[in-house]
N, C-alpha and C positions, 0 to 999 in steps of 0.2 A: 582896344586893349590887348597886349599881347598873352596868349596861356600860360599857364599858371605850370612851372617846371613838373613833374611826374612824383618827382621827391617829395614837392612841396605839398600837392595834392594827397597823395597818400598819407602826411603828415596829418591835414588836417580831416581826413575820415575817420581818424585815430583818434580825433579831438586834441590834439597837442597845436594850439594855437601860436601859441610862444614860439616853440619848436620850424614850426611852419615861415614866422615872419622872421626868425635869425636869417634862415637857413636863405630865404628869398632875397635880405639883405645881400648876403655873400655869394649868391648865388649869380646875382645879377647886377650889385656891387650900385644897391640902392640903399636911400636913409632910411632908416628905420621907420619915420612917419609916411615915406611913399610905400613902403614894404607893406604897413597895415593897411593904408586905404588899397594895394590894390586885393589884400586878402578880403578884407571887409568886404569890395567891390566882388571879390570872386563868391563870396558866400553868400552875399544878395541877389547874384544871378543863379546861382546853383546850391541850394538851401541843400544841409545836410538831409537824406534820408534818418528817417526813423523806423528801428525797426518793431516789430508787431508780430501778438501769436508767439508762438513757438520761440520765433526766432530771440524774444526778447529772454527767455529761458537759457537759451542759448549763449546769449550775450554774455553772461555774468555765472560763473560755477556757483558763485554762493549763493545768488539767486534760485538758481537750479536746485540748491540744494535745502534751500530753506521750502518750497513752494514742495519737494517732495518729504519732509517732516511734517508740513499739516495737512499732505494729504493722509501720509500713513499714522495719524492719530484721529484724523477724520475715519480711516478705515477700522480703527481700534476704540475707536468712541461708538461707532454705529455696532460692531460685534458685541460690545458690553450692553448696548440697549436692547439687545436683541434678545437676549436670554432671560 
């Protein structure tokens, strides 16, 4: 099986699947149903990472953001019990 274009890959580390099988269509000026088996094919040999720790903080502002509001009510819960 031939690789997978550079486009197409960076497509779908993005998670834009769809995006990925147009683009492999036109790219390579395949049908649509060869387009997904060979994406299918490419994400069964090379499963996306997941990221972990940190990085998942990382991943998402709002995550970030919400995981720092209960910490600093956590740090405002423990000063009021403290006195």
């Amino acid at each position: 099986m031939n690789e997978l274009p550079q486009e197409v890959r960076r497509l779908l580390q993005q998670g834009q699947r769809r995006a990925a099988i147009e683009l492999l269509c036109l790219h390579q000026r395949l049908s649509e149903e060869e387009a997904t088996r060979r994406i299918d094919q490419h994400l069964e040999d090379n499963p996306p990472l997941r990221p972990r720790g940190a990085a998942v903080l990382l991943a998402s502002k709002l995550n970030f953001l919400v995981w720092l509001i209960l910490i600093g009510l956590m740090v405002l819960v423990a000063l009021f019990l403290s006195r």
